[in-house]
Each structure stands twice: as C-alpha cells, then as structure tokens.
N, C-alpha and C positions, 0 to 999 in steps of 0.2 A: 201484419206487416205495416211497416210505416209509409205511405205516400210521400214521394220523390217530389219536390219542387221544382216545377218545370219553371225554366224564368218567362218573362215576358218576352212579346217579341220584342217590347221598346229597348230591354236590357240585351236580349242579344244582339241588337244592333250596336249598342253601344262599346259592346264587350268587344265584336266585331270589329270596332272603330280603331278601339286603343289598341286592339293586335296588329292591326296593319298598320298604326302608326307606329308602335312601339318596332316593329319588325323594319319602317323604313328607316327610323331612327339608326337602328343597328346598322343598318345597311349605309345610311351616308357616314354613321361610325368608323366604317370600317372602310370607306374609302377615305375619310379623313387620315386616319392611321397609316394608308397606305401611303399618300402623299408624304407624310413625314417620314416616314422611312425612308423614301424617297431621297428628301433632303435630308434626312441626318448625317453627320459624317460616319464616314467608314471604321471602323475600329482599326485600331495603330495596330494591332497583332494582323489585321487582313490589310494591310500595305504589304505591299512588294519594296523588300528593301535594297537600295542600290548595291549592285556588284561590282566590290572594292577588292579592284586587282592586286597583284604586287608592284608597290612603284617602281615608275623608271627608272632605271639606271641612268645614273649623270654620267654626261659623255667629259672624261676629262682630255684635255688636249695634251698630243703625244707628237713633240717637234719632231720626230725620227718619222712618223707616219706624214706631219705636213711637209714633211723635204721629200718623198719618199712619192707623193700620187701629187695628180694633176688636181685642180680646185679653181674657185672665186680667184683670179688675179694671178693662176699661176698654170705654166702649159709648161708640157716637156718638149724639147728638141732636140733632133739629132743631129750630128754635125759630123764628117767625113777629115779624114788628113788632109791639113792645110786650109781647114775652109776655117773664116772669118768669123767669129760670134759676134763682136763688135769695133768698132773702128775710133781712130783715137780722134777729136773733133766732132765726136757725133753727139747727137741730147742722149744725156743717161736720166733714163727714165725705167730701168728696172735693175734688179741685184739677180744675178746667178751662181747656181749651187749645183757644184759637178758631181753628177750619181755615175757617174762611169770616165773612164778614160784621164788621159793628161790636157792640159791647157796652157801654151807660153803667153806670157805679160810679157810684152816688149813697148819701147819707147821711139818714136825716131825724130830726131833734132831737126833743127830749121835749114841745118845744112844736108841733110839725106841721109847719115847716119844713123844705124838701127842697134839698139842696145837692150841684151834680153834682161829683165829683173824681177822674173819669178817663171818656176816651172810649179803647176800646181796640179793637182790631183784629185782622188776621191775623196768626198768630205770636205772641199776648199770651196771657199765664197769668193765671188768676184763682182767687180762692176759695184763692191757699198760703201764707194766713194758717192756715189747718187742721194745719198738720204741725206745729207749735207745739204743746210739750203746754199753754200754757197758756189756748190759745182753743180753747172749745167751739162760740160759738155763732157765726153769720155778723155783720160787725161794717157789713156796708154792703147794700145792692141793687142785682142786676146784672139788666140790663133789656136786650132786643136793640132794636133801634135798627134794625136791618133783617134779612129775612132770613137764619139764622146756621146755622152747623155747628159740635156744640164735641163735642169730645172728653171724656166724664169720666172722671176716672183713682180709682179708690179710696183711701183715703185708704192703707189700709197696703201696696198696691200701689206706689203711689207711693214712701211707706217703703224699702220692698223696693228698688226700683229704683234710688232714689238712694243705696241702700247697697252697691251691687252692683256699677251700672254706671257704673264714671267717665268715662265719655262723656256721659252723659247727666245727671250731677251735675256738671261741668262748665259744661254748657252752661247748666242750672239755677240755676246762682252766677251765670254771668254776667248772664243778666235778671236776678237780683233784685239785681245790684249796678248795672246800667243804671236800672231803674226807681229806686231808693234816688237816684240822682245826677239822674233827673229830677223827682224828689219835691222834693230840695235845690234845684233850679234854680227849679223851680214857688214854692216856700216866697220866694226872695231875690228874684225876680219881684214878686211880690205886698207886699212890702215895700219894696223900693226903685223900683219903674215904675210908671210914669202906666197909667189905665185904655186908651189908646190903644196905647200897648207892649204891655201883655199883652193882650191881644186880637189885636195882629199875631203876637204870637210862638203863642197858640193856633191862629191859621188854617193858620202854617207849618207847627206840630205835627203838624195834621190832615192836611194837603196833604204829610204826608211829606216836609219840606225835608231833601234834604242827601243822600237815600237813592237818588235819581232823576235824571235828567239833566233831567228834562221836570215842568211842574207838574202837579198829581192833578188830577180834579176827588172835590170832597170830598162825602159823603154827605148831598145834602136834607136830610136828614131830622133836622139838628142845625139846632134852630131858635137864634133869639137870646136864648131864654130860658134855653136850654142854657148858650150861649154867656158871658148875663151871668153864670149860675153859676159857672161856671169861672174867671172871671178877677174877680170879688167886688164887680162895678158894677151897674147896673139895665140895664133892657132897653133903654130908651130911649138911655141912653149908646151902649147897644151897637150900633141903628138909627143914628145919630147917625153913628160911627163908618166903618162898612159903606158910608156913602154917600158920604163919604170917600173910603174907599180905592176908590171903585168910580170915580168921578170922574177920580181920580188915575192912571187905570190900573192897580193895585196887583192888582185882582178882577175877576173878572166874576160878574156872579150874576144869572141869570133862568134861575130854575128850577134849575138844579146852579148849584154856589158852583166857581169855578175861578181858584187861586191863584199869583200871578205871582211869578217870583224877586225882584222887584222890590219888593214887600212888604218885605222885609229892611231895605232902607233905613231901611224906621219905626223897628224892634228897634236897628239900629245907632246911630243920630242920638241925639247925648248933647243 
C-alpha cells in the first residue's frame, strides 16, 4: 500500500487561510451583485404599462340645449299675466329667449300714448337691441301676456357665445334676419293694405300660418285693443271686422280666437 501524504501543519494552515478568504471573497461577491441588482433597471416587460382608456368624447355645443337649461350668465324666470320683464328707459344689459308663453313689445310716446309692435312667442328673442354698443337703455316694454318662461342670457355672456359658437351665431343671424324681413313686411303692410288686410294678415301671424298643417287657437288674452294697435285702426274697426270674418267662417271666437286657412283669402284678394 502506498503511504498517504499528510500535509504539514504549515500547509494546512495555509490551505486554511485561502479557504476563508476565498469563501469571504464570495461572500462580499455576492453582496456586490446584490447591490447592483439593486440598482439595475427594471426590465421594460416588468413595467406596469399605463391604462389607456377610450378618449373623451368632445362635448360639442348644442344651442337648443344652451336656450333650453340655466348656465354661466343665464337664469330662468318666471313671469305671471301682466307682469313686466323689462321697462322701456331702463340699462339693457341682457337678451331674452322665451321657452314658454306669449310676450307684448309695446312703445309709449312722450305724450302717454301706448302702441303694441310685436306680439312674440316661443322661440322669440328679445331685449338684442342690447349687444349694440350704441344702445344703453331699453327702447320699448315687454309685458307677458300669459304665463311665461324666459330665459335671460347676460349681456357679455351672450357676447361671448356669439363670438365662440358658430352654431349658435348662426342661428342668431338668422332670426334677426327673419324678424328684419318681418318688420319690412309689417312696414309695406301698413302703407299699401286696407285696415281689413292687415288685421287678417295679424290673426294668421298669431295663429302661426304656414308653420302648421292645422289652425292654432291663438291666445285670449289679445284683446282688440291690442289688435287695433298693431295694425294702426281703432277698436271699433277692429270689432267691426272680427264679426266679419266670424260670419264668413274665416274664425271662430267664443272664448279662444281659432283661425281658419281660409282667412288668406282676405290677404290675397286684390
């Protein structure tokens, strides 16, 4: 048998030595390693990637909804028969937009005479004589006429919106370019037709000809004092009239006024 070489002790100590170094080695190895893992960055597959919803929907603007609810520069009011929305002389400083009910525009002269020049409705603006820098104060009296819901819009609210939204500056040309061509019509009216013309052509007015397949009935509460206002004869003419056309078929009227296509005839008939 061959004898096993036993080392020295000098060499086991030695051997000894480099193990526990070599072993501390490893050891601050491996916490070097750890640190850097530490710091490394994360891998791009172990991110958490942001959660990309469906976009918002753009809100686009819908002038039927801004006439329609209360907002920034606009409140709704309710107004009773015969109450005042505003006075003629007063600052206009906002525009109304009637969601309900009728409204009389009257004028009244230096001398105390009261003269009506517009009966308006649902869907009518009033008071946008105001966006004018050159009118301050209100130039007429708007007066309900029945139970009313109006919308007031501020005056630089308004501004604002017709500089913004061309939908609704749009829409805003187009009544004041209807009303202007019914102002024109009303004006050649009154200068070239009998008191009996313009009085049919206001019933059809009222009674919404043309808009309806069916006649309205029109609101009581326009009496014939209103009526000779508006088309520039007396009241009696205007009774005179009425009983006329009620004979003829033309109306009915007890109690609500109720207006027949058949009225036209009067307007047409040279």
């Amino acid at each position: 048998m061959k004898k096993i070489k036993r080392p020295r002790p000098a060499a086991l100590i030695r051997n000894a030595d480099f193990r526990w170094k070599c072993q501390g080695q490893m050891y601050d190895d491996r916490a070097k390693l750890t640190n850097l893992r530490e710091l490394r960055m994360p891998s791009p597959r172990r991110l958490r990637k942001p959660r990309v919803g469906p976009p918002k929907p753009i809100e686009l603007f819908d002038p039927s909804e801004f006439l329609a609810n209360a907002g920034i520069g606009r409140t709704i009011h309710k107004y009773g028969r015969k109450q005042t929305i505003f006075s003629q002389g007063k600052p206009a400083d906002a525009v109304y937009y009637i969601q309900e009910g009728r409204i009389r525009l009257s004028v009244i002269s230096k001398q105390g005479k009261e003269a009506t020049i517009a009966l308006l409705g649902p869907g009518d603006f009033l008071g946008e004589g105001c966006i004018a820098s050159d009118q301050t104060v209100r130039m007429a009296i708007a007066t309900a006429t029945t139970e009313c819901t109006v919308l007031k819009i501020e005056k630089k609210e308004m501004l604002r919106t017709l500089h913004e939204e061309h939908k609704f500056s749009d829409l805003f040309v187009a009544y004041l370019v209807q009303r202007h061509n019914h102002t024109q019509a009303d004006l050649v009216d009154q200068l070239f037709n009998s008191s009996e013309k313009r009085l049919a052509r206001a019933l059809l007015i009222l009674a919404s000809f043309g808009k309806r397949n069916r006649p309205e009935e029109v609101i009581p509460d326009v009496s014939q004092e209103t009526l000779a206002e508006m088309i520039g004869t007396t009241r009696s003419r205007v009774n005179f009239f009425m009983n006329k056309f009620r004979k003829l078929g033309f109306i009915e009227y007890n109690g609500k006024l109720r207006v027949h296509n058949s009225l036209l005839s009067v307007v047409l008939h040279e």
